[in-house]
mmCIF file of the C-alpha atoms, coordinates in Angstrom:
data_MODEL
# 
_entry.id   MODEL 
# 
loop_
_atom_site.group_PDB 
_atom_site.id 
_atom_site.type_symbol 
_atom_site.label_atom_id 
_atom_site.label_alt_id 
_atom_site.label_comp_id 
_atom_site.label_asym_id 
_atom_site.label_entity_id 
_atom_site.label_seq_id 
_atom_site.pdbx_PDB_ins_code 
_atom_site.Cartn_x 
_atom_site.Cartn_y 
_atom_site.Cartn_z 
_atom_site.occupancy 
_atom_site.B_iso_or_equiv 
_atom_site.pdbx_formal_charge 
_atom_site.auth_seq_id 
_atom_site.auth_comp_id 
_atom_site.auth_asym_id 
_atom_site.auth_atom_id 
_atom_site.pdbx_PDB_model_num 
ATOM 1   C CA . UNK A 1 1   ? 65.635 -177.735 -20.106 1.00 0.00 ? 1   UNK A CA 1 
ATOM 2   C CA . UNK A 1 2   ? 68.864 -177.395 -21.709 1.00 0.00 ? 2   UNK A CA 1 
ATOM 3   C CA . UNK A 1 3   ? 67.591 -176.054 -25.160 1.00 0.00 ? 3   UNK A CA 1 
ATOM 4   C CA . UNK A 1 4   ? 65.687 -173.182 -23.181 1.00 0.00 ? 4   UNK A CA 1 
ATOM 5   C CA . UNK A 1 5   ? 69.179 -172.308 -21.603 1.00 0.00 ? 5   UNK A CA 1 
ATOM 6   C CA . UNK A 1 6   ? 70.677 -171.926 -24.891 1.00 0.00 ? 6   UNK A CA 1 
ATOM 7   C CA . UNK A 1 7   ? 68.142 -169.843 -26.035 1.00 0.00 ? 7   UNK A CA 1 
ATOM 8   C CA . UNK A 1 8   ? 68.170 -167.876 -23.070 1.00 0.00 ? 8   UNK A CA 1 
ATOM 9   C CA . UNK A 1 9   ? 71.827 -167.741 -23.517 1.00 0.00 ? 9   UNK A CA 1 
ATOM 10  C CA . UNK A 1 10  ? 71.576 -166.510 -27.141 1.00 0.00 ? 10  UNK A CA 1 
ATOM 11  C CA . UNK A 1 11  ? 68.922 -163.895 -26.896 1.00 0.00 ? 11  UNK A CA 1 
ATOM 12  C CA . UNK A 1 12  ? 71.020 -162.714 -24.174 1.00 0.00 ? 12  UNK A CA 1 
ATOM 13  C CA . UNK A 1 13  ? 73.955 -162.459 -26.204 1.00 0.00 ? 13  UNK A CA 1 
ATOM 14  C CA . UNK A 1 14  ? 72.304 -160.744 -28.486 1.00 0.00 ? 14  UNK A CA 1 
ATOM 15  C CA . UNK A 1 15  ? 71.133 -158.258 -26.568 1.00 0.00 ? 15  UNK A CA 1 
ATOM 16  C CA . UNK A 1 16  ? 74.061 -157.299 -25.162 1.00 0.00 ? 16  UNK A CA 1 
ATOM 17  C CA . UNK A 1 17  ? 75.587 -157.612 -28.567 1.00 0.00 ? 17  UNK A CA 1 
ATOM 18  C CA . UNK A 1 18  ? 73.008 -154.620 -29.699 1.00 0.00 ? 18  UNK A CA 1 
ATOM 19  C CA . UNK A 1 19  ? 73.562 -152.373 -26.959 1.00 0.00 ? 19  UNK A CA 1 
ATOM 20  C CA . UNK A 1 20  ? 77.271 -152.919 -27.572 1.00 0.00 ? 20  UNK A CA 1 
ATOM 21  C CA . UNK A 1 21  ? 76.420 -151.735 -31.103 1.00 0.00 ? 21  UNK A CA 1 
ATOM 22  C CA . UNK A 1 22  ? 74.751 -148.609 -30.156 1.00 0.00 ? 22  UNK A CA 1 
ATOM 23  C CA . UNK A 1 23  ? 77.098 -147.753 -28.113 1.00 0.00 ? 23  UNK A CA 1 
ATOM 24  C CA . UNK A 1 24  ? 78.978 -146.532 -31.390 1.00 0.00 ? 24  UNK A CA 1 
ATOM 25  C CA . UNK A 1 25  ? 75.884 -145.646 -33.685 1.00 0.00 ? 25  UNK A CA 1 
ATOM 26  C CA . UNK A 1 26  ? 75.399 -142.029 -34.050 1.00 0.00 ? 26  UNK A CA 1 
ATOM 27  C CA . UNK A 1 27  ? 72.514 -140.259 -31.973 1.00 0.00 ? 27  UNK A CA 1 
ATOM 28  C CA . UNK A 1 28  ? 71.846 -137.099 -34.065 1.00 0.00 ? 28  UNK A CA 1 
ATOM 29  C CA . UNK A 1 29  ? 69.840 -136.430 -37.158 1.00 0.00 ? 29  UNK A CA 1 
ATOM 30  C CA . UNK A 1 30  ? 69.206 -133.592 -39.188 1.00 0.00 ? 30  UNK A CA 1 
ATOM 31  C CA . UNK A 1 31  ? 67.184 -133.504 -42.360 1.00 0.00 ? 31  UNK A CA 1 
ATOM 32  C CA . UNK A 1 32  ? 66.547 -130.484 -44.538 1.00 0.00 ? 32  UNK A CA 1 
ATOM 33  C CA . UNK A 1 33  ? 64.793 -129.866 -47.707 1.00 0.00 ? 33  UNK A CA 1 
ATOM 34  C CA . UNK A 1 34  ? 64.270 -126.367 -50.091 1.00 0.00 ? 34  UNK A CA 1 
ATOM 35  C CA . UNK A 1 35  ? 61.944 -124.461 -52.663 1.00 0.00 ? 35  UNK A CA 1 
ATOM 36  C CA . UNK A 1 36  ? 62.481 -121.697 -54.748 1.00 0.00 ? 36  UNK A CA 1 
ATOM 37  C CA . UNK A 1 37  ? 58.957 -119.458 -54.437 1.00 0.00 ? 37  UNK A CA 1 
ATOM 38  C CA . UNK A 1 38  ? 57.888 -116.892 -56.929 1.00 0.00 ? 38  UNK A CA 1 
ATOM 39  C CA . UNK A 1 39  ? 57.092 -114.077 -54.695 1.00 0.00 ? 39  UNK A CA 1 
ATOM 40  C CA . UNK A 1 40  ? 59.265 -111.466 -52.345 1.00 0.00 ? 40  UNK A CA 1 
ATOM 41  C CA . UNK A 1 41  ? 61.032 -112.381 -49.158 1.00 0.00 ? 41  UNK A CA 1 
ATOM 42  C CA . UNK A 1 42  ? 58.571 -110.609 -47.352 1.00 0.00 ? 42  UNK A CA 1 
ATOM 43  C CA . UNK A 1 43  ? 55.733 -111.999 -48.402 1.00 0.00 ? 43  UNK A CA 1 
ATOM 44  C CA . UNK A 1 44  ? 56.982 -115.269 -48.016 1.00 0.00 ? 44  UNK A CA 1 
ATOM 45  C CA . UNK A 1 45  ? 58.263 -114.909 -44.579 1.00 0.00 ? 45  UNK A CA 1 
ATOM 46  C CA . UNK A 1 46  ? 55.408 -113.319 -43.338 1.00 0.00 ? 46  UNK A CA 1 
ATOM 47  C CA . UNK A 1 47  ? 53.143 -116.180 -44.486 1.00 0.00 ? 47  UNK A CA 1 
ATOM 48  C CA . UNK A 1 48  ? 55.480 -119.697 -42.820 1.00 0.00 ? 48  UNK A CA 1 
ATOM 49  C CA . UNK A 1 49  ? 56.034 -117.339 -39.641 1.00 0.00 ? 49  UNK A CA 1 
ATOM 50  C CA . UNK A 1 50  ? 52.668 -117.433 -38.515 1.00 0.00 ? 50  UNK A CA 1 
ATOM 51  C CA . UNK A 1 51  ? 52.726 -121.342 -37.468 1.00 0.00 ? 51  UNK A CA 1 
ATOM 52  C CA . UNK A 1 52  ? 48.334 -121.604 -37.639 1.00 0.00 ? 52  UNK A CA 1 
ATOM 53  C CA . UNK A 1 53  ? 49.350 -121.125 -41.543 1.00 0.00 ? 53  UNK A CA 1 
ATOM 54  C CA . UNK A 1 54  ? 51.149 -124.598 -41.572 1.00 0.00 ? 54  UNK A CA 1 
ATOM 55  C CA . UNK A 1 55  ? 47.503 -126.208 -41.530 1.00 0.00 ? 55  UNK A CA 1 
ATOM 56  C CA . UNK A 1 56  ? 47.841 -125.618 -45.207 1.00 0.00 ? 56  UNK A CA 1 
ATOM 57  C CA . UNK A 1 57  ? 50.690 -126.873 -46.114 1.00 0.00 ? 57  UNK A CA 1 
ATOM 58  C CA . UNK A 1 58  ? 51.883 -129.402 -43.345 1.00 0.00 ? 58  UNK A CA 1 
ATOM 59  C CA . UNK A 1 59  ? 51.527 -132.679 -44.225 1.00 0.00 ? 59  UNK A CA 1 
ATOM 60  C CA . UNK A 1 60  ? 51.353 -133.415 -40.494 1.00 0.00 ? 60  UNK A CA 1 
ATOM 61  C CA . UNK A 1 61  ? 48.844 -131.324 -39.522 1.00 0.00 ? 61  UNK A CA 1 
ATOM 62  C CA . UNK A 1 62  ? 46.825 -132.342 -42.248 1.00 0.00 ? 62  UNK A CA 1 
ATOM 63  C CA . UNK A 1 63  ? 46.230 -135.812 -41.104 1.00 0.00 ? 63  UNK A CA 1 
ATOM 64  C CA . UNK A 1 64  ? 44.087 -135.828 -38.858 1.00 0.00 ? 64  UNK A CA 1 
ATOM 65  C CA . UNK A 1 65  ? 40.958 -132.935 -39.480 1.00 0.00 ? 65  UNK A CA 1 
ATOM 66  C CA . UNK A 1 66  ? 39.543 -133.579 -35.936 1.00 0.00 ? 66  UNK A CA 1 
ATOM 67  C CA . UNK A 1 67  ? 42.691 -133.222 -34.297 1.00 0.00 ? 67  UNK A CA 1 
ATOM 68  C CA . UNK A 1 68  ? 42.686 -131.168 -30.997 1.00 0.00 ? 68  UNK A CA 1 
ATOM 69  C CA . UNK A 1 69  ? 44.209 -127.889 -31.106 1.00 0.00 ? 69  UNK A CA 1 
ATOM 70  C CA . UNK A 1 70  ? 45.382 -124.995 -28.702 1.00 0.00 ? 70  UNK A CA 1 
ATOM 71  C CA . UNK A 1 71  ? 47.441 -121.550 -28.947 1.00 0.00 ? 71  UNK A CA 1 
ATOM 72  C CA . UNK A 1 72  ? 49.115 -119.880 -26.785 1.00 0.00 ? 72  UNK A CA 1 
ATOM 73  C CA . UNK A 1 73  ? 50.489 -116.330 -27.099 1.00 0.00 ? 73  UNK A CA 1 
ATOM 74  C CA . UNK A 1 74  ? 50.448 -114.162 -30.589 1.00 0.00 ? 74  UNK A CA 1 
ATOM 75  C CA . UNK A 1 75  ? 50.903 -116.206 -33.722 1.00 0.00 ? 75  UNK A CA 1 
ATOM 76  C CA . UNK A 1 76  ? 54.309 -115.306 -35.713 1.00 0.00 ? 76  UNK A CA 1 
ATOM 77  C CA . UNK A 1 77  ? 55.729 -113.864 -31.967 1.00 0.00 ? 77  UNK A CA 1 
ATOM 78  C CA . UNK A 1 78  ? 58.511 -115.777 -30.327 1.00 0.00 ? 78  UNK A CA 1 
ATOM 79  C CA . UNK A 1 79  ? 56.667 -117.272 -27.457 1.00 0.00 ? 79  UNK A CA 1 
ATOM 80  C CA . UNK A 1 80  ? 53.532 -118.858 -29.719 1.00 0.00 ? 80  UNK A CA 1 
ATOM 81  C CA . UNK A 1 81  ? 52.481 -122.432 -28.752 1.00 0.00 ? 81  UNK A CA 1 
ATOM 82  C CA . UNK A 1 82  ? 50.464 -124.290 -30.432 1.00 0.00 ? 82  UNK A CA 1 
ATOM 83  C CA . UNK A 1 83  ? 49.791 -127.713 -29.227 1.00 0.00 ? 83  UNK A CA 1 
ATOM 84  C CA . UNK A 1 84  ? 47.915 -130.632 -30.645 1.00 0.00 ? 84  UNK A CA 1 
ATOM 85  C CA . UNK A 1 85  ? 46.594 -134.154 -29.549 1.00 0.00 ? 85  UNK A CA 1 
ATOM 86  C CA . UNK A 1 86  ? 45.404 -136.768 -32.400 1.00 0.00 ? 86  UNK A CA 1 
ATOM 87  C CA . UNK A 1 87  ? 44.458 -140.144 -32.418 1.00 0.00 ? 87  UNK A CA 1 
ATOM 88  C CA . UNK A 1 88  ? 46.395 -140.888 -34.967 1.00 0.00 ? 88  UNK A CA 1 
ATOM 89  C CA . UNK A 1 89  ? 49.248 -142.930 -33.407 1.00 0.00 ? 89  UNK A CA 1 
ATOM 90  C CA . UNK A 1 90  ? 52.491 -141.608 -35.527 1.00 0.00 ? 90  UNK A CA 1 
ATOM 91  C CA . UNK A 1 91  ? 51.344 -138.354 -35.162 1.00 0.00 ? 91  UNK A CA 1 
ATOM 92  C CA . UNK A 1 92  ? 49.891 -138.498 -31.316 1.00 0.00 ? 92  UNK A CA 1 
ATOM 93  C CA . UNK A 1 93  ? 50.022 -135.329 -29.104 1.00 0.00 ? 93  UNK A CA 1 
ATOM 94  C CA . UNK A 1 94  ? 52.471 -132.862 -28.411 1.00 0.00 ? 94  UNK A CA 1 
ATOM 95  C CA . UNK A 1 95  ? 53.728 -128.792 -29.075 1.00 0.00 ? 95  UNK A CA 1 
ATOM 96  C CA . UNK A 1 96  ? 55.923 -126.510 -31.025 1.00 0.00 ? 96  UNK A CA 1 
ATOM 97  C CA . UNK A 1 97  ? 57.063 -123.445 -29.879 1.00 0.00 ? 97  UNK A CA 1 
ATOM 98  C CA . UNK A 1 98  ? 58.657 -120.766 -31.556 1.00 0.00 ? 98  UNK A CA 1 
ATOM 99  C CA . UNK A 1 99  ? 61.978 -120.047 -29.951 1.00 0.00 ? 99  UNK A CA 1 
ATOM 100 C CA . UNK A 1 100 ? 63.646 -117.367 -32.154 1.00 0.00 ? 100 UNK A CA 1 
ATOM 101 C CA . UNK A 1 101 ? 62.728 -114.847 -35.444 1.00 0.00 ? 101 UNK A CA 1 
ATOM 102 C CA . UNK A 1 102 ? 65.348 -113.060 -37.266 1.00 0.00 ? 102 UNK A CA 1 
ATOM 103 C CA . UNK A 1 103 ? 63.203 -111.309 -39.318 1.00 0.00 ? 103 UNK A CA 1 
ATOM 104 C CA . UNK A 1 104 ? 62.847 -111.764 -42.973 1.00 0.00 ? 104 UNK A CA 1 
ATOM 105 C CA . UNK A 1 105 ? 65.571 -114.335 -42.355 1.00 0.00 ? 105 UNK A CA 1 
ATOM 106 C CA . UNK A 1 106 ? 64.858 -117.765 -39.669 1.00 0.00 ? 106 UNK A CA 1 
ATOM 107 C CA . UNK A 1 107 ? 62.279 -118.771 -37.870 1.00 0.00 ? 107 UNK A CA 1 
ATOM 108 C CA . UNK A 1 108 ? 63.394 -121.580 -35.277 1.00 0.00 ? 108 UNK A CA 1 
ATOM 109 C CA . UNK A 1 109 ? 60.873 -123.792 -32.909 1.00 0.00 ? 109 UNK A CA 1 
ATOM 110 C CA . UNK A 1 110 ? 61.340 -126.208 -30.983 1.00 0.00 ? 110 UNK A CA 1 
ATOM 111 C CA . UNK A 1 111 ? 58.813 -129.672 -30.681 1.00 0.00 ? 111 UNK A CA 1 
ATOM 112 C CA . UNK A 1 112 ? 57.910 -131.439 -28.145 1.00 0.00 ? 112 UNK A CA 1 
ATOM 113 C CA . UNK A 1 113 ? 56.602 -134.591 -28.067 1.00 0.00 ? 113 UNK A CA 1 
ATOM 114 C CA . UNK A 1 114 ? 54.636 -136.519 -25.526 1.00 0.00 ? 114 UNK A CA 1 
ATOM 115 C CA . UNK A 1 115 ? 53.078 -139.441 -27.402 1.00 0.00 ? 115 UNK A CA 1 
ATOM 116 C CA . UNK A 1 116 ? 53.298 -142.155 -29.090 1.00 0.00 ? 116 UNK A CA 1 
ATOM 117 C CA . UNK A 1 117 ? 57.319 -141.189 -27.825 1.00 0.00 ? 117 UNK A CA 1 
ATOM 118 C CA . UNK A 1 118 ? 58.872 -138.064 -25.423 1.00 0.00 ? 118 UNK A CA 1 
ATOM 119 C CA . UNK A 1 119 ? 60.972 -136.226 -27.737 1.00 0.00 ? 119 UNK A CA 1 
ATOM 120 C CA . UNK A 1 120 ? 62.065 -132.747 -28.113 1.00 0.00 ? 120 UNK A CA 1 
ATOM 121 C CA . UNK A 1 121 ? 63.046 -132.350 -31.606 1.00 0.00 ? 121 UNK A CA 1 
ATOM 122 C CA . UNK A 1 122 ? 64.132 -129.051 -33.273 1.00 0.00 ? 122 UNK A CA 1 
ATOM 123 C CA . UNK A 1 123 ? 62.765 -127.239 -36.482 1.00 0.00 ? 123 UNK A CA 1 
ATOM 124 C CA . UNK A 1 124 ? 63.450 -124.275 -38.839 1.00 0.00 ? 124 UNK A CA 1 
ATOM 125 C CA . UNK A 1 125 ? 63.026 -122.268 -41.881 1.00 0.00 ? 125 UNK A CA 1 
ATOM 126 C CA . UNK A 1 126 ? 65.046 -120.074 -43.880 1.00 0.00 ? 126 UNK A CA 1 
ATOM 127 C CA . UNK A 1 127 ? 64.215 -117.432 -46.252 1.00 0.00 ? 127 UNK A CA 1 
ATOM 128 C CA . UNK A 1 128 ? 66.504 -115.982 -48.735 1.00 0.00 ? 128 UNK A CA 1 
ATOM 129 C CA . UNK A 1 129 ? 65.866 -113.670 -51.712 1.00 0.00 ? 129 UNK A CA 1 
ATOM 130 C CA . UNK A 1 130 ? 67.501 -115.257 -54.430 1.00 0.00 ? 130 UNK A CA 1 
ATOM 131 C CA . UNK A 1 131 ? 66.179 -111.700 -56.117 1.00 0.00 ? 131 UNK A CA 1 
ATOM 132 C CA . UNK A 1 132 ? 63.182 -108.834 -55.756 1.00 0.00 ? 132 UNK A CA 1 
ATOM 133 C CA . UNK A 1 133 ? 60.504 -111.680 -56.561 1.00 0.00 ? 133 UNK A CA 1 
ATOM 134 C CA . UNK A 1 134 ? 62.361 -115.463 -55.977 1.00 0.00 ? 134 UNK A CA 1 
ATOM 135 C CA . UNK A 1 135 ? 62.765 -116.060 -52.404 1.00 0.00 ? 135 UNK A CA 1 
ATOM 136 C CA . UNK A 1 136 ? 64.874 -119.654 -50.986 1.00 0.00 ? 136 UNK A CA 1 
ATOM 137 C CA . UNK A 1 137 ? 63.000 -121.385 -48.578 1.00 0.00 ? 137 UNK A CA 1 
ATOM 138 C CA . UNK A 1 138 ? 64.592 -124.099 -46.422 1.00 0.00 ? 138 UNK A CA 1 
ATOM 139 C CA . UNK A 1 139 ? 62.777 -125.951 -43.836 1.00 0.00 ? 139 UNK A CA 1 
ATOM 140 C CA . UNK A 1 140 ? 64.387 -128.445 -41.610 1.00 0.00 ? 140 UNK A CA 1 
ATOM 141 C CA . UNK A 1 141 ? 64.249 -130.524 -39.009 1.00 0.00 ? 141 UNK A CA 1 
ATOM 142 C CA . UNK A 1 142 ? 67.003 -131.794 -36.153 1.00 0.00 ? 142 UNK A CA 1 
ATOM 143 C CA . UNK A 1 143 ? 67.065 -134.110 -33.171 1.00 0.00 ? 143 UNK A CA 1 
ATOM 144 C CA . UNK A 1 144 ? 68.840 -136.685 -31.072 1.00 0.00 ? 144 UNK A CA 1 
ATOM 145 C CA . UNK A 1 145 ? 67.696 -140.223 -30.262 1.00 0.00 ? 145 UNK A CA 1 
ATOM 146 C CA . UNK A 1 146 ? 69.455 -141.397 -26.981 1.00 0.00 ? 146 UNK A CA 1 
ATOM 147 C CA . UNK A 1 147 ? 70.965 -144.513 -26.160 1.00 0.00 ? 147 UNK A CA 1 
ATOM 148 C CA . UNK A 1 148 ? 69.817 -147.306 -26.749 1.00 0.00 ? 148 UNK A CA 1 
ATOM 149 C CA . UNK A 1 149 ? 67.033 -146.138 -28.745 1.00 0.00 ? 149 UNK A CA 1 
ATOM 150 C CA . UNK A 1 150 ? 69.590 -144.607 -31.610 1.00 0.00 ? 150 UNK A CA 1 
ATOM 151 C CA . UNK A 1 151 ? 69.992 -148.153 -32.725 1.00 0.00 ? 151 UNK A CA 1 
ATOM 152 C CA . UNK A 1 152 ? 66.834 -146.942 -34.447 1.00 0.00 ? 152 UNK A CA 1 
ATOM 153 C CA . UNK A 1 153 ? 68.656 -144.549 -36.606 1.00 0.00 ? 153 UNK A CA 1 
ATOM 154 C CA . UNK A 1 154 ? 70.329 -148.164 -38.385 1.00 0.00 ? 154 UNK A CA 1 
ATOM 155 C CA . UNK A 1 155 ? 67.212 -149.557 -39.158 1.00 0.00 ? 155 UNK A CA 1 
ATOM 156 C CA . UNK A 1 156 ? 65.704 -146.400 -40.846 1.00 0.00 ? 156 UNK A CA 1 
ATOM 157 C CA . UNK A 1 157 ? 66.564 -143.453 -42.159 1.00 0.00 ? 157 UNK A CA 1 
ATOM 158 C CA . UNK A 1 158 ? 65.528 -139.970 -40.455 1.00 0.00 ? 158 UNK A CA 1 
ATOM 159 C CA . UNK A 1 159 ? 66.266 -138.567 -44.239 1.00 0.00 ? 159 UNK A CA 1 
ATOM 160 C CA . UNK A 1 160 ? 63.933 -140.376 -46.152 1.00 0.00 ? 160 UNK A CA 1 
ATOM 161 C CA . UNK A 1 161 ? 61.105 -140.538 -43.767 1.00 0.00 ? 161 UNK A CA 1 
ATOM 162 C CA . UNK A 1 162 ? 60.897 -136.758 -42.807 1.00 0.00 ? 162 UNK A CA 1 
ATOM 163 C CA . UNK A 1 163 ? 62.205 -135.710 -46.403 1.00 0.00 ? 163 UNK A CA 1 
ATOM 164 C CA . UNK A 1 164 ? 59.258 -136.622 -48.253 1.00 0.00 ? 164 UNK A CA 1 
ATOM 165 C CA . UNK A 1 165 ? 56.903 -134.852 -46.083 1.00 0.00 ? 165 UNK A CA 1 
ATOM 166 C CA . UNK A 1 166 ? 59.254 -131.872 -46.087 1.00 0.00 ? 166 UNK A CA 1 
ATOM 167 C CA . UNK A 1 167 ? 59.351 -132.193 -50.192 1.00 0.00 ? 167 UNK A CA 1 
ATOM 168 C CA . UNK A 1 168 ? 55.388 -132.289 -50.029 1.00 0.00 ? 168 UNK A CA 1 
ATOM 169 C CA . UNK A 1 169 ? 54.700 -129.553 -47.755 1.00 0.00 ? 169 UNK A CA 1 
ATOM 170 C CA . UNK A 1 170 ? 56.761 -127.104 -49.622 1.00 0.00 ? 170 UNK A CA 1 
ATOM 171 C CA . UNK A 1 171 ? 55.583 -128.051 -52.352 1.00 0.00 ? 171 UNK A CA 1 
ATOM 172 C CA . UNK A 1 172 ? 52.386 -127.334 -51.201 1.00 0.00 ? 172 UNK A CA 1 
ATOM 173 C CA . UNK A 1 173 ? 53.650 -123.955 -49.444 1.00 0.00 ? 173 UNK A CA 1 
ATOM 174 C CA . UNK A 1 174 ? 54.852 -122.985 -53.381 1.00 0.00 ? 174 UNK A CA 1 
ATOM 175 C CA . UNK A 1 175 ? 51.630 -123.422 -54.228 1.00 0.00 ? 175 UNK A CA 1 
ATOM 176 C CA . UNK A 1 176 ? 49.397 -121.380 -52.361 1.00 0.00 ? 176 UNK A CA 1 
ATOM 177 C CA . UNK A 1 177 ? 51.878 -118.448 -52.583 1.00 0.00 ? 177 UNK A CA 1 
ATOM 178 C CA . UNK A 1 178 ? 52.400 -118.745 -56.418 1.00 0.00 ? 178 UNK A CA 1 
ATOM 179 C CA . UNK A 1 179 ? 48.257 -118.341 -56.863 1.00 0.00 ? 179 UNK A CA 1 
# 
């Protein structure tokens, strides 16, 4: 009986000792990644505001073929929802909204996620003409984990995960513009 108190005792500890912890661990994230693309601003912009397009280049909407899919609204229009539900687990169900268009410029959306977590995570590209036919793409992504789930953010890294599939999917993106 006395060994289970000690263990009690210490997996209390260190429980406390972890929320302690994230009391002081940061709770935002932002991760961004870019392209150069061989064609004009326009073109560009025109193509990555119209979020049914991402189904090409998305390596999250790619997952899952038989995913479940809705729209709301006019595609490329502030407003547009388009809303998904997999049964793939780390992908799960949720929607993304666009929020704002400066045009020729930013496109910004905002997720939200309802499984296999609630989140509402933020996302965005940029265009730039680095010149008449190079144009800078930039997509991003940024979000907030709340206590005490940001002791997440010590055990792995926002950056890395996301980054890849941001590196991939523009890569992709340069791709099918460039034929």
């Amino acid at each position: 009986m006395k060994t289970l108190k000690r263990i009690l005792l210490v997996l209390l500890a260190l429980v406390a000792i972890l929320l302690l912890i994230a009391l002081f661990v940061k709770k935002d994230y932002a991760v961004e990644r870019e392209i150069t693309i061989n064609k004009p601003v326009n073109e560009v912009f025109d193509y990555i505001k119209l979020l049914k397009n991402q189904d090409n280049y998305s390596v999250w909407n790619r997952k899952d073929p038989a995913m479940k899919r809705e729209y709301i609204g006019t595609d490329g229009t502030v407003g547009f929802v388009t809303s998904w539900d997999r049964e793939i687990s780390d992908v799960g169900k949720g929607a993304q909204e666009i929020k704002k268009i400066t045009e020729k410029e930013r496109i910004d959306m905002e997720l939200r996620f309802e499984k296999p977590f609630k989140a509402t995570d933020y996302a965005y590209f940029v265009t730039e003409p680095k010149d008449s036919t190079h144009t800078n793409v930039k997509w991003g992504f940024y979000g907030k984990m709340n206590y005490p789930m940001n002791l997440m953010l010590l055990c792995f890294s926002m950056d890395e995960m996301l980054g890849k599939d941001l590196n991939h999917g523009l890569t992709d993106l340069k791709s099918i513009l460039e034929k």
